[in-house]
C-alpha positions as CSV (number, residue, x, y, z in Angstrom):
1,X,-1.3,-108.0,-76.2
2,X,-4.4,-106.0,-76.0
3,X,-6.2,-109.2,-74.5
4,X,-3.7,-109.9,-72.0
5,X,-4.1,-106.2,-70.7
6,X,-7.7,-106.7,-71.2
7,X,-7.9,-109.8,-69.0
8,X,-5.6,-108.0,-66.5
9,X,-7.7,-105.3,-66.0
10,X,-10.6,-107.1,-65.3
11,X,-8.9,-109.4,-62.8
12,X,-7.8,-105.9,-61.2
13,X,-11.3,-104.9,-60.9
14,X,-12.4,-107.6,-59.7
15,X,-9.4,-107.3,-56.8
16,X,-10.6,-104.2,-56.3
17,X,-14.6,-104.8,-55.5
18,X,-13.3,-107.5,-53.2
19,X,-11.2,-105.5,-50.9
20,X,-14.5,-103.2,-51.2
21,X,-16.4,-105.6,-49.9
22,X,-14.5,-106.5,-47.3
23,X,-13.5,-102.7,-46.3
24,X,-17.1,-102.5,-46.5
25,X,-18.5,-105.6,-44.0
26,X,-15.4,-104.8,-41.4
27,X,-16.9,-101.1,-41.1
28,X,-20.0,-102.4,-41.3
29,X,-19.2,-104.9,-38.2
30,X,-17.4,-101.7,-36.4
31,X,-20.7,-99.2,-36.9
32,X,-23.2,-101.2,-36.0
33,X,-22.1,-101.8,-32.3
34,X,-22.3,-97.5,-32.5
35,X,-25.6,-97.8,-34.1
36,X,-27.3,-99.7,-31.7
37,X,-25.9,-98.1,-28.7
38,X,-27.3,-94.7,-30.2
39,X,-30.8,-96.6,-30.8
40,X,-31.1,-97.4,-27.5
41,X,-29.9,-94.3,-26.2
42,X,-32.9,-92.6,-28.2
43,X,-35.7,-95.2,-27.4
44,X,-38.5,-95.4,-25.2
45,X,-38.2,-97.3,-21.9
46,X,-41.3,-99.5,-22.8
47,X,-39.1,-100.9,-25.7
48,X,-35.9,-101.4,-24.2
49,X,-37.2,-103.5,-21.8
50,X,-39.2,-106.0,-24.1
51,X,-35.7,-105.9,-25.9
52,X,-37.4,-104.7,-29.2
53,X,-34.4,-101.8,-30.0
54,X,-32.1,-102.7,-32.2
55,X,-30.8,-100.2,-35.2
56,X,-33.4,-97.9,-35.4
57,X,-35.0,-95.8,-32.0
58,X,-38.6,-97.0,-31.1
59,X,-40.4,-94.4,-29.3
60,X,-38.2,-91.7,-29.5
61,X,-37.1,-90.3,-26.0
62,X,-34.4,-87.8,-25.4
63,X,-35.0,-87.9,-21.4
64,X,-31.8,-90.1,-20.8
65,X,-29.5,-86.9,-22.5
66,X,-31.6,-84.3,-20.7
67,X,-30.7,-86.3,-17.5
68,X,-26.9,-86.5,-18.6
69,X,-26.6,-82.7,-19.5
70,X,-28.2,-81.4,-16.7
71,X,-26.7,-83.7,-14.0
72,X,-23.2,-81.4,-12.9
73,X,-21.1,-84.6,-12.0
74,X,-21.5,-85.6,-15.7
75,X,-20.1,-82.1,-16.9
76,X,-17.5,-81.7,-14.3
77,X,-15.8,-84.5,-15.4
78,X,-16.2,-84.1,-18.7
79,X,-14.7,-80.5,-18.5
80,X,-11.8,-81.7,-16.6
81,X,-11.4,-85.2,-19.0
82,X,-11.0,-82.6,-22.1
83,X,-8.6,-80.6,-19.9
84,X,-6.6,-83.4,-19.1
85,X,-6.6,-84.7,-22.5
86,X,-5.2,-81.7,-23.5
87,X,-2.4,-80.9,-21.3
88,X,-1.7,-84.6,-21.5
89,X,-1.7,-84.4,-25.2
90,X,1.0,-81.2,-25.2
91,X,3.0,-82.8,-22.2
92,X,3.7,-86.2,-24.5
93,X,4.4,-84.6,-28.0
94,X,6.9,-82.7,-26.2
95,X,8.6,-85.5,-24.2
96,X,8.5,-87.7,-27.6
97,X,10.4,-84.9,-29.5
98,X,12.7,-83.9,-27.0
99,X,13.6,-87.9,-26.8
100,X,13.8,-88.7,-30.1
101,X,15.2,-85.6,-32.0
102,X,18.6,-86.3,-30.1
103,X,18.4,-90.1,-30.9
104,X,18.7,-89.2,-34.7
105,X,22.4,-88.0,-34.3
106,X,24.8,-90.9,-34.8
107,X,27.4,-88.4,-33.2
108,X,25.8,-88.4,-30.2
109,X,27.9,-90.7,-27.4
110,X,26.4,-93.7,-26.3
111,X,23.3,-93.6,-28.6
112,X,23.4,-97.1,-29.1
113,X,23.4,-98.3,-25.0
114,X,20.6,-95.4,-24.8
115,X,18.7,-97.0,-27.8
116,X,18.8,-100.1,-26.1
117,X,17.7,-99.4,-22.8
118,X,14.6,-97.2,-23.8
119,X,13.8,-100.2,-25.9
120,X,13.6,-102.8,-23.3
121,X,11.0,-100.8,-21.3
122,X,8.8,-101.8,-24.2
123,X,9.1,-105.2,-23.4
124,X,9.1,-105.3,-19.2
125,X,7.9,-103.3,-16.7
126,X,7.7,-103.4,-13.0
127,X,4.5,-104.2,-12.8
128,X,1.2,-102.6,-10.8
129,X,2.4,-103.1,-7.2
130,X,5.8,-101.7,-7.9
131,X,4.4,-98.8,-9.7
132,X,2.0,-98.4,-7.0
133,X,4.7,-98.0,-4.2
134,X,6.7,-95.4,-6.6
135,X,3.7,-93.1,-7.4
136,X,3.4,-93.4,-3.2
137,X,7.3,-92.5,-2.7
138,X,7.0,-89.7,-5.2
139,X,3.8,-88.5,-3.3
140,X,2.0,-88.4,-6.5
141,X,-1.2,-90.6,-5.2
142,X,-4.6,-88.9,-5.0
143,X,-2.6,-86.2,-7.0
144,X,-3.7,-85.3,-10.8
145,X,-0.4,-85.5,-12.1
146,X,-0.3,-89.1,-11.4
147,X,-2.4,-88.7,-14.4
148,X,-0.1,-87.0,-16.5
149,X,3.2,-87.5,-15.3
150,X,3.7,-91.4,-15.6
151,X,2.5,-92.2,-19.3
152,X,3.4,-88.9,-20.6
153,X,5.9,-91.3,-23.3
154,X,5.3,-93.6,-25.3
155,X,8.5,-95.4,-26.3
156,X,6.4,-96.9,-29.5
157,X,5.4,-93.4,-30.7
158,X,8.6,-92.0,-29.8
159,X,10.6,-94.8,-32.2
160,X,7.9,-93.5,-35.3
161,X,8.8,-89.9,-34.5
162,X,12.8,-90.4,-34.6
163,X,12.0,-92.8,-38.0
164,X,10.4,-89.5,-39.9
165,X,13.4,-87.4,-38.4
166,X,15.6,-89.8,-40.0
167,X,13.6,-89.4,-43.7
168,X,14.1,-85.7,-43.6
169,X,17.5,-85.2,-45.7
170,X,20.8,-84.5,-43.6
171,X,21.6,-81.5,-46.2
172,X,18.3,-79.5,-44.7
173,X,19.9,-79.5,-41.1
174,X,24.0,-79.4,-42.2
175,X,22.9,-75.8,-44.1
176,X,21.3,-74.9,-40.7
177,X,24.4,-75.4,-39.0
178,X,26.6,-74.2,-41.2
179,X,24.6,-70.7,-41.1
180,X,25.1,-71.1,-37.3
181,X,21.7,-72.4,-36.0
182,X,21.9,-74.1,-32.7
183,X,20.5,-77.6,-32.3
184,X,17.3,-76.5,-31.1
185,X,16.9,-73.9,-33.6
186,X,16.9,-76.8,-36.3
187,X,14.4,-78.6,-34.6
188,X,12.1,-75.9,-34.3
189,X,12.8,-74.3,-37.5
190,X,13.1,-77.7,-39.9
191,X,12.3,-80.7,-38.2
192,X,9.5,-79.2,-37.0
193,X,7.3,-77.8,-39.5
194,X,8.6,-80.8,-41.6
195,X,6.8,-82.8,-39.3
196,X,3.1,-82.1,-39.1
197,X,2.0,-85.6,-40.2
198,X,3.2,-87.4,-37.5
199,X,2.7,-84.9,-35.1
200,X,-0.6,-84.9,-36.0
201,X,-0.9,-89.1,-36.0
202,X,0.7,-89.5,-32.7
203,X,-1.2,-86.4,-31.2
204,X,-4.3,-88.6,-31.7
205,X,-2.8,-91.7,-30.6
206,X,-1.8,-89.7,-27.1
207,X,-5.2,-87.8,-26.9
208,X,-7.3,-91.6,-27.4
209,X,-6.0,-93.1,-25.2
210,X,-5.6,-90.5,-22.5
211,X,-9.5,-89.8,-23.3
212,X,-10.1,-93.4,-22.9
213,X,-8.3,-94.3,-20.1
214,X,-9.2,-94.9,-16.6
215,X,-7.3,-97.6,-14.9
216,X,-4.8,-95.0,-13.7
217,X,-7.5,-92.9,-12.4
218,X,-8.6,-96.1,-10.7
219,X,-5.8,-97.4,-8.8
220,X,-3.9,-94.1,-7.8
221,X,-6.8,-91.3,-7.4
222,X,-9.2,-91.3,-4.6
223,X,-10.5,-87.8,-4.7
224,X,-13.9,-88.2,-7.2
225,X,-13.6,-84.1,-8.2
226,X,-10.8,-85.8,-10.2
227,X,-12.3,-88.4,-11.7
228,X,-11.9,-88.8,-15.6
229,X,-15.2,-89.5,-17.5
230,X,-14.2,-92.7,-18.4
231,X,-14.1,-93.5,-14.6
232,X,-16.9,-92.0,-13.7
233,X,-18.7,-94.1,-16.6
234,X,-16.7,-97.9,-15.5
235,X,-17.8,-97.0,-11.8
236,X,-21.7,-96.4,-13.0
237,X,-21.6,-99.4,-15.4
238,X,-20.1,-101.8,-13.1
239,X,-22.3,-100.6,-9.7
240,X,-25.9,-100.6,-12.0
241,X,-26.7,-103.8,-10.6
242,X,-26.6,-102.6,-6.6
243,X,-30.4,-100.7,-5.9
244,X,-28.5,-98.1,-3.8
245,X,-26.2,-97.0,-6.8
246,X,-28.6,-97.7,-9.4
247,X,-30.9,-95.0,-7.5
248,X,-28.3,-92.7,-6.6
249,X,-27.3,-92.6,-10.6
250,X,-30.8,-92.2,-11.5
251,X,-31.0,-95.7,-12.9
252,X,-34.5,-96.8,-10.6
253,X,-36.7,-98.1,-13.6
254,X,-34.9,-100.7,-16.1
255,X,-35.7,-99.3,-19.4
256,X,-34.5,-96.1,-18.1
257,X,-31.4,-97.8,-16.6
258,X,-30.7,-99.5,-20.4
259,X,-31.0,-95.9,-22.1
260,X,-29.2,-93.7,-19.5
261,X,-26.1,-96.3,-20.0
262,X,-26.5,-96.1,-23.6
263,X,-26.6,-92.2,-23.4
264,X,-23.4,-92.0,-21.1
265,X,-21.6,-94.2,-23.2
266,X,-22.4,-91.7,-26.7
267,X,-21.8,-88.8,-24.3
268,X,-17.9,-89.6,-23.6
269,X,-17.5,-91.6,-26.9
270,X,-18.9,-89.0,-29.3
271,X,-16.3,-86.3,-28.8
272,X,-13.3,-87.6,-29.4
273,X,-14.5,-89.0,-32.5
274,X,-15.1,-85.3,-33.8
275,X,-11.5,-84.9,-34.2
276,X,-10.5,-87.4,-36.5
277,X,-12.3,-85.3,-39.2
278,X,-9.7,-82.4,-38.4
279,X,-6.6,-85.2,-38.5
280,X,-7.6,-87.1,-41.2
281,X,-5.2,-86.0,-44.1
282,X,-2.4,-86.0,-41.2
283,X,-3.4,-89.1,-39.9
284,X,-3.5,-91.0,-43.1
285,X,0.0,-90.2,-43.9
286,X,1.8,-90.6,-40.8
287,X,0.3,-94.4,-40.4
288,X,2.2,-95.0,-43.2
289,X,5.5,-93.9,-42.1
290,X,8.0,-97.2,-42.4
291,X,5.9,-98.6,-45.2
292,X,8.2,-98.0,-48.0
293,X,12.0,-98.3,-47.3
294,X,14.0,-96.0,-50.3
């Protein structure tokens, strides 16, 4: 008996070092992109040229962020990308709870034809050119609300939100109601508080990908004052190539074209990345959320 736990033990160690290892080359494969693009960012233009940067800076330079942090159009949009990201953030929690929380009541008349319908826009949509003549009819083009406004749900994240409302036990909200709390009491007051995790997981899921996005910004908005960062960085990375853009952006000599690219991509990647840190404990929890089935 002692042998058999013996040998099982040792074959669950050795389970163990090998999803290590391969925790440990997928991360590795993920950082090293990161890496690279912060060597270069930090390098000399001498060496980025002959191509001789790879995961360690070579002639240490911090011109490209001087350039980055001093140049208003960089700032501007990253002031108003944060701003956006937040209001976009608030704007989508609250349209996910207000959609889900009455979804969770299998009293409520015709839940199931509801259920159904908001599921099927997860499979079709419109498409670009029919969403493009809808933002024009609502008047909503060139207009920063179209960047709000139109994703502000996710029917994905609302579907985990109403799934947690559904794990938190019946009796919580029934005493509610039977001491008189209205609907919305209960959900501020119990469902609420209850539910900081996923709050928390699908607050960073919304403020990603608003913070990353750009292909709203790019069909619908016209006015550049309004341009999110992520814009402003596809427009400079994709027009590098012409001399009159390349000079206008400050990219005239090629190793100092390589780094200032490297340094604008750190410069809108790096802050998001700072709140993952603050989410972590939330985030790890409500990823988890339909794993186990009691």
């Amino acid at each position: 008996m002692d042998e058999s736990r013996v040998i099982r033990s040792f074959k669950t160690q050795i389970g163990d070092w090998i999803f290590v290892i391969i925790c440990a080359i997928i991360a590795l494969i993920c950082l090293l992109p990161m890496v690279n693009l912060l060597a270069r960012s930090l390098s000399g233009t001498d060496y980025l040229v002959r191509h001789e940067v790879y995961l360690w800076p070579k002639g240490w330079n911090f011109g490209a962020y001087k350039t980055v942090l001093s140049d208003m159009k960089y700032i501007r949009s990253f002031i108003w990308t944060a701003i956006l990201t937040v209001m976009c953030t608030f704007l989508s929690l609250f349209m996910t709870t207000i959609c889900a929380y009455p979804l969770m009541f299998e009293k409520l008349r015709g839940r199931g034809f509801f259920n159904i319908v908001i599921t099927i826009t997860m499979f079709f949509s419109a498409g670009t050119i029919p969403n493009y003549l809808l933002m024009k009819s609502l008047h909503l083009l060139n207009n920063p609300l179209v960047l709000m406004v139109p994703y502000c749900l996710s029917v994905y994240n609302m579907i985990i939100m109403r799934s947690f409302f559904y794990g938190i036990p019946d009796s919580l909200r029934e005493s509610a109601e039977i001491d008189g709390a209205s609907f919305f009491r209960i959900l501020w007051s119990i469902y609420l508080p209850l539910s900081k995790p996923v709050l928390a997981t699908l607050a960073l899921f919304y403020a990603v990908g608003r913070w990353n996005g750009y292909s709203d910004a790019l069909m619908y908005m016209k006015n550049k004052d309004f341009y999110p960062l992520q814009l402003l960085l596809y427009n400079i990375l994709n027009n590098v190539n012409s001399v009159e853009v390349a000079t206008q952006e400050g990219f005239s000599a090629p190793g100092l074209a390589e780094s200032l690219k490297a340094a604008i991509v750190m410069f809108s990647t790096i802050p998001i990345l700072c709140i993952y840190p603050f989410l972590q404990k939330y985030f790890i929890h409500g990823v988890t959320l339909g794993a186990v089935k009691e």
